[in-house]
C-alpha positions as CSV (number, residue, x, y, z in Angstrom):
1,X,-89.6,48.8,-79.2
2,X,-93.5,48.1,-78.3
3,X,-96.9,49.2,-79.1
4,X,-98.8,50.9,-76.6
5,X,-102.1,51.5,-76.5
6,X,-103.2,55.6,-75.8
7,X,-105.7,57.6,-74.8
8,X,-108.2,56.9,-77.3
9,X,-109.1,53.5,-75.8
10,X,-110.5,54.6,-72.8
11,X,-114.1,53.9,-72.8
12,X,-114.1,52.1,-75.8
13,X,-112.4,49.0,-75.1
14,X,-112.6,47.3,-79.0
15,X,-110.7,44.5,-78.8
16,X,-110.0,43.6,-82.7
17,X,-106.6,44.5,-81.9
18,X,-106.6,41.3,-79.4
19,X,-108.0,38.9,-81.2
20,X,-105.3,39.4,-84.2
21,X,-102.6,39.6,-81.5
22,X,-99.9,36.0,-82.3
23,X,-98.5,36.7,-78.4
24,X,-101.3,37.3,-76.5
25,X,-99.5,40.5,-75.0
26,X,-103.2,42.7,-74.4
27,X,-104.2,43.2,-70.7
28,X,-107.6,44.3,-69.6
29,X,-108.2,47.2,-67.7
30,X,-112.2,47.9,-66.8
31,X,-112.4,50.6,-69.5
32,X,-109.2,49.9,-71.4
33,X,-106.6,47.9,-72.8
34,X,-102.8,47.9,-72.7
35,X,-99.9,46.0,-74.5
36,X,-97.3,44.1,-71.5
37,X,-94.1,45.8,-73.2
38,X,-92.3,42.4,-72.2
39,X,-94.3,40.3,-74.5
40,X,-95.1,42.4,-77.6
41,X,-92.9,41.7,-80.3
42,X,-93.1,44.6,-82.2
43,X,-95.2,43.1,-85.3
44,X,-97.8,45.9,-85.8
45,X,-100.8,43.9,-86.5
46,X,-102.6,45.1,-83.7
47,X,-102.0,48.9,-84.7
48,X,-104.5,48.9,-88.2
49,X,-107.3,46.7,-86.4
50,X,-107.8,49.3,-83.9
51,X,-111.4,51.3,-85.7
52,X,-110.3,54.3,-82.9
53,X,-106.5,54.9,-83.9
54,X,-105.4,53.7,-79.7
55,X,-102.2,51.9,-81.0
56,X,-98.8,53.3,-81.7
57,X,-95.3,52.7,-81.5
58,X,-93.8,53.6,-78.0
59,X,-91.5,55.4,-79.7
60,X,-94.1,57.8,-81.5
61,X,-93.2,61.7,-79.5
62,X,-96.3,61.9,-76.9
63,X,-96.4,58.5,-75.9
64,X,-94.2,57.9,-73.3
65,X,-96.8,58.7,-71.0
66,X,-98.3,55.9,-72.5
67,X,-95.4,53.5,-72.4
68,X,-95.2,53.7,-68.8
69,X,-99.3,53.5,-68.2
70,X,-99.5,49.7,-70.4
71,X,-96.1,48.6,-68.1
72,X,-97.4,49.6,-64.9
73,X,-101.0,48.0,-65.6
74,X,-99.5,44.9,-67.7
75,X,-98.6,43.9,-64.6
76,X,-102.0,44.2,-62.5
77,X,-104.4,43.7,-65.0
78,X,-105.1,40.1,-66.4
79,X,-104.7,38.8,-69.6
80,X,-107.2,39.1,-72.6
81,X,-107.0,36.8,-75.2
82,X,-110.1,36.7,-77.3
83,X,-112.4,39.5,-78.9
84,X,-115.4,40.8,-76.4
85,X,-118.3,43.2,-77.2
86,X,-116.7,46.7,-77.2
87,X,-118.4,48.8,-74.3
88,X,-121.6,49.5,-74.5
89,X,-121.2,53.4,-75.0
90,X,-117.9,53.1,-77.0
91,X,-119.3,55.4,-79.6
92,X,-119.9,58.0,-77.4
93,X,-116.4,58.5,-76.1
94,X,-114.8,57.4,-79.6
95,X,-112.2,60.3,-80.2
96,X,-113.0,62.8,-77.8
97,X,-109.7,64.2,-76.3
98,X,-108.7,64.0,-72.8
99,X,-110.3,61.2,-71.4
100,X,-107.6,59.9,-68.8
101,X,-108.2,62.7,-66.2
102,X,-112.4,62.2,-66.4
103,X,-112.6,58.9,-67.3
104,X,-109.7,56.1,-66.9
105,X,-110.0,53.5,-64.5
106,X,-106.6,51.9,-63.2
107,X,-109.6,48.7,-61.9
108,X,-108.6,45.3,-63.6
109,X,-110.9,44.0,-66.1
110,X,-112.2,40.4,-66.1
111,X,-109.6,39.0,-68.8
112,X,-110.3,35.6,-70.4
């Protein structure tokens, strides 16, 4: 089992959730993050620092979809180990539904 980050992320990009991370397992995208599946090791912590709810279980019904979106870009996107300034319009785009077909970007993000 991993966590996986969802939807929700997408133009937000907070990273609390990497900087309380013990593997280092967050990639970035250029307007998301996602958990390598091969590195998580299932702690949790990242899930309650999230302040937009973008991290669950892989095993939560609905997220396979996500599952297999954090695999695929674990391995293009590079890693992110320290907190950044969450996008700049982050609060706009905090909770509104179905932001992958408008708005995600499969770019890599600058990573650190």
């Amino acid at each position: 089992m991993a966590y996986v980050v969802t939807e929700d992320c997408i133009r937000c990009k907070y990273t609390d959730c990497v900087e309380v991370c013990p593997v280092s397992c967050f990639r970035e995208g250029a307007n998301m993050l996602v958990i390598d599946p091969t590195e998580c090791i299932d702690c949790g912590v990242c899930e309650s620092q999230c302040p937009v709810g973008a991290i669950g279980s892989d095993r939560t019904p609905g997220f396979e979809k996500w599952a297999v979106l954090n695999a695929k870009c674990s391995l293009e996107w590079p890693r992110i180990r320290s907190m950044r300034a969450h996008l700049p319009d982050a609060g706009k785009f905090d909770r509104v539904p179905n932001k992958f077909n408008d708005h995600f970007s499969s770019e890599p993000g600058e990573g650190n």
